[in-house]
N, C-alpha and C positions, 0 to 999 in steps of 0.2 A: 504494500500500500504506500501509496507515497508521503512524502512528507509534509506535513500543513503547515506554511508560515505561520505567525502569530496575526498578522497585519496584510494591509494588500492596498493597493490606491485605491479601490472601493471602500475599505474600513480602515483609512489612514489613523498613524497615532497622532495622536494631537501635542502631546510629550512623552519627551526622553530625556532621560538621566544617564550617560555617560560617567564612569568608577574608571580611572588609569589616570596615577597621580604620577607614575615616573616609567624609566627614566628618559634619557632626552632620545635616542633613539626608538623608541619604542613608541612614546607620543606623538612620534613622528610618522609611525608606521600606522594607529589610531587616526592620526589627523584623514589621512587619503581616506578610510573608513566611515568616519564621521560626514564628510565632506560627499558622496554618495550618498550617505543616507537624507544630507539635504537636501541633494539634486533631486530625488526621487520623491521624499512628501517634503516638497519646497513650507509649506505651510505649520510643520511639525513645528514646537520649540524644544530646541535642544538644548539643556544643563550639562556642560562637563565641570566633574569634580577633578581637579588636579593638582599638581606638588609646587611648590612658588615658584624653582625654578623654571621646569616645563612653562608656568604660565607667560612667564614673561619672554618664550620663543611662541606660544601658540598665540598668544594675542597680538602680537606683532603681526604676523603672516596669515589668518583667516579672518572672514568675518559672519557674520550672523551667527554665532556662538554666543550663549553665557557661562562665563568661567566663573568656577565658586574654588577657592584655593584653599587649600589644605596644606598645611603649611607643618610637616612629622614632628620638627622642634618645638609645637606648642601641643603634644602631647593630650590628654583629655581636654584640657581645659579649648584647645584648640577643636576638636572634635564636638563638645558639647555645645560650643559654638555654632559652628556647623549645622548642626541639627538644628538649632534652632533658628538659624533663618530658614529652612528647607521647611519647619514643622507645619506650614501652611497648605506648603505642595503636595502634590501627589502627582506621579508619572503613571503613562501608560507602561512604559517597562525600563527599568536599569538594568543598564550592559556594564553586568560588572566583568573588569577587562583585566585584571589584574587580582594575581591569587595568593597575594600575600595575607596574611593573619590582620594587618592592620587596615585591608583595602575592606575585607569582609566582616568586621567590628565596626567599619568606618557605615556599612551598608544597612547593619542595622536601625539607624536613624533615617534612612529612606524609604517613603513610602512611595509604593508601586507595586501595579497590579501583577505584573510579570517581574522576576529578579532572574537574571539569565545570567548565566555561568558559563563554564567551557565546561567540556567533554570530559569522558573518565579518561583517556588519554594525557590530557593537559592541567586536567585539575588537581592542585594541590596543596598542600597547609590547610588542609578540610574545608576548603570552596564551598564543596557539595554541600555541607551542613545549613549554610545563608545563602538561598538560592532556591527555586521552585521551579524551575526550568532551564535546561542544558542545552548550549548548540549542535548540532551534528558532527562528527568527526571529519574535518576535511584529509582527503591524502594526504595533499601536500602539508609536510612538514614545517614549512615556513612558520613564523608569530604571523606576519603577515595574513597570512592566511588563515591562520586562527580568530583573526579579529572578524577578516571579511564574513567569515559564516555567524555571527554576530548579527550580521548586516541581513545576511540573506535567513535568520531564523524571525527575523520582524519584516520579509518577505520583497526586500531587495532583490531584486532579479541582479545574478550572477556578473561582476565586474571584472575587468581589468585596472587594477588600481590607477590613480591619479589625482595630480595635488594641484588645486587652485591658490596660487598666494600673492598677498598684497603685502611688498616690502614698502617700510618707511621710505620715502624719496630720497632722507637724509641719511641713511645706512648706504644704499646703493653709492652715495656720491663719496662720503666716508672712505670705504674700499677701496674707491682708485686710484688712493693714493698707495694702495701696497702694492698696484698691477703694473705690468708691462703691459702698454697699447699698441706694440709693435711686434709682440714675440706670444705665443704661446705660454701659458701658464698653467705650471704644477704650481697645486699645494699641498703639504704634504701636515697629517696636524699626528704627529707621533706616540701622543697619548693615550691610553684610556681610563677609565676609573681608578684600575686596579694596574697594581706596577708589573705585575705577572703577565698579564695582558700586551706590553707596550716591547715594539721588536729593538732592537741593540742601535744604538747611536752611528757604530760605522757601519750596517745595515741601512737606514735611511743615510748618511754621509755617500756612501756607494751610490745608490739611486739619484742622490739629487746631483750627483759629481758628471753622471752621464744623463741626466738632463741637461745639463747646465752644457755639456757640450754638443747636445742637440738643437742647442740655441732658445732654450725653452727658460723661462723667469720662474724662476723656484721661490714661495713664498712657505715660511713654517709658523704654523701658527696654533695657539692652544690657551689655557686659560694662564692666569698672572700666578697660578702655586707654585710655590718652590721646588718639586720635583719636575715639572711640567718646564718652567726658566733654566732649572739645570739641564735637561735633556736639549732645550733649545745649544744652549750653550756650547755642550759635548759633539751637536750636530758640526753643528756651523766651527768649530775648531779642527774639525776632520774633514772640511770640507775646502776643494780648493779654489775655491770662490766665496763671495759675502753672499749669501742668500737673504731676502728679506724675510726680517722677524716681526713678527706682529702677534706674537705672545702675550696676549694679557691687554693686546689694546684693540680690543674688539667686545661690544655689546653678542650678546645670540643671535637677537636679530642682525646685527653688523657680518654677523660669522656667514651665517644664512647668504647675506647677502656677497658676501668673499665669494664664497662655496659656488653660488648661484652664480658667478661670472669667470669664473675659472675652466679651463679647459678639461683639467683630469683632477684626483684626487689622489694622492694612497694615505691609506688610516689602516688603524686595528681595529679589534671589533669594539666600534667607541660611539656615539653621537655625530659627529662627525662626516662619518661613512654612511651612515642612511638621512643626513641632511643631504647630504650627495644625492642621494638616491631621490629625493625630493622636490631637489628641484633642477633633477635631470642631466646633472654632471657624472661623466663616466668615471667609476669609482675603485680602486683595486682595492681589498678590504685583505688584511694580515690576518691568519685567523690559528690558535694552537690549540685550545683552552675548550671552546663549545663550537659545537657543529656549525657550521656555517652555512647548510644547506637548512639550517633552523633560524640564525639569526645575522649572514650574509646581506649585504647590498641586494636588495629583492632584484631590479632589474642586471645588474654586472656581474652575477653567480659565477659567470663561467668565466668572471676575472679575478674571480677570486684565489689568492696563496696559502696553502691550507695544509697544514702538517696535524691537521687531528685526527684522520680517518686511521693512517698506519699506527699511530696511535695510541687511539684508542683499540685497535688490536692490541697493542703490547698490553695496555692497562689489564681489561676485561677479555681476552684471548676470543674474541668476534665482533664481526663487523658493526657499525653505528644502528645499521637499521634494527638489529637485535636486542637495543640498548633501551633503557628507559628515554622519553622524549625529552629529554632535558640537563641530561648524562652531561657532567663537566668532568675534564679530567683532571688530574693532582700531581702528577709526574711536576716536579720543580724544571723551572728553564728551557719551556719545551720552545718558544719563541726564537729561541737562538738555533733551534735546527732550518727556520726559513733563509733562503740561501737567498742572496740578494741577484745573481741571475737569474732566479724564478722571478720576479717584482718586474725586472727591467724586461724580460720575456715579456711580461703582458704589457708594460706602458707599449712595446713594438707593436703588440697586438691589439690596442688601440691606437695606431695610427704615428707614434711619438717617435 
């Protein structure tokens, strides 16, 4: 028997409540998601709850959204707040998008006729428990595509993701002062959350050294933390050229809009690599740590540099697809097995 959406443009929802408070790649993968579901009941209002930093890239770049921010550092007090501007509304259904313990406490104080969850696949820190309704299991492995069936279980006829966005005028204009207007531009932003994550200084030093003789303008760029200025640092002293830094002096929005004018990317699996993805710049993403065919550059997959498949053989002695969906690996320094002619292999293979 087939599947019954919840909703259909005959019996549109009137509102939605959107639950995905972080992190900056992942709200970005939400946004494309969200942004369908406007297209389709233009009329719906849509609430997203989300984390202060994420707000201040989504609100930059969409519009017809109301963002209610949840902000983890004000703890309950921050929460019962929360509730209590919401304790008015009531949604047709929350897509709660995120299966952390704190997203599904946070969801208790919304009300809504439907509270929809992910799949037994994808659910977990006990989802299932705060939740009345489960999306379908999509194949594809993607988060990506985990969110879209979200879309399609409130009866979104099935998409090809994509992102509408309205940069500030004054970001775009910001940015040009990092770019070359004559040459090709890499940027390369070396960081991500976690220091395990982030691949070796003459690693990216190598890449951008044969950029830079490709005649291409190498920008590195990241946020102003002290590990993140010391990686700049380690770059650019191995490198035999000045590459431009713009570390720490760039708003999200500004980043977005760097990102958004640049030729290529290479990142690790960071924020970074699926703003890429965003706003349609071709992206090589570094990946050691988590599947990539899960949480990879949705469109640049097959640009992607990827030492986690072999692996995760060595880890769990079979392959990913036999693994839980979420499986990280713990081998220390796996990043340094990516070999910096894999990287430079694919910038050739887009075009550089």
């Amino acid at each position: 028997m087939p599947h019954k959406p919840l909703f259909s443009s005959d019996n549109p929802p009137e509102s939605i409540c959107i639950l995905r408070l972080s992190a900056i790649g992942d709200v970005t993968h939400a946004l494309a998601v969200v942004q369908e579901i406007q297209r389709f009941y233009p009329k719906c209002e849509i609430t997203w709850i989300v984390g202060k930093a994420e707000n201040a890239l989504l609100s930059a770049v969409s519009t017809g959204i109301h963002f209610e921010v949840y902000d983890k550092k004000s703890g309950w007090k921050g929460l019962l707040a929360l509730w209590k501007k919401l304790k008015n509304q009531r949604f047709d259904a929350l897509l709660n998008m995120q299966t952390a313990v704190r997203a599904s406490v946070l969801s208790l104080g919304i009300k809504a006729k439907y509270k929809i969850g992910f799949d037994e696949k994808r659910s977990r820190e006990g989802q299932k428990f705060f939740v009345n309704h489960r999306i379908q299991d999509p194949q594809n492995p993607h988060v990506l595509d985990g969110f879209m069936a979200f879309a399609q279980e409130i009866g979104v006829p099935p998409f090809a993701p994509r992102w509408s966005l309205t940069l500030p005028p004054q970001a775009n204009e910001k940015v040009r002062a990092f770019l070359s207007a004559n040459q090709k531009n890499l940027v390369i932003a070396p960081c991500s959350s976690k220091a395990e994550k982030d691949w070796s200084p003459e690693g990216y030093a190598t890449v951008a050294n044969y950029a830079h003789s490709r005649n291409m303008h190498v920008v590195l760029c990241g946020s102003a933390a002290p590990r993140e200025v010391k990686m700049m640092e380690k770059i650019t002293a191995l490198c035999d050229f000045q590459p431009t830094n713009a570390c720490g002096k760039t708003s999200l929005a500004e980043l977005v809009a760097l990102i958004a004018q640049a030729d290529a990317v290479i990142a690790p699996d960071s924020g970074p690599a699926h703003i890429a993805t965003m706003t349609g710049t071709p992206v090589i993403g570094l990946f050691a740590y988590h599947n990539p065919w899960r949480t990879g550059p949705y469109h640049n997959l097959a640009n992607v540099v990827s030492v986690y498949e072999q692996n995760a053989r060595k880890e769990f002695g079979k392959p990913s697809s036999e693994l839980p969906w979420a499986t990280k690996l713990k081998t220390p320094n796996l990043m340094a097995e990516i070999q910096a002619d894999a990287v430079i292999a694919q910038l050739r293979q887009l075009g550089f």
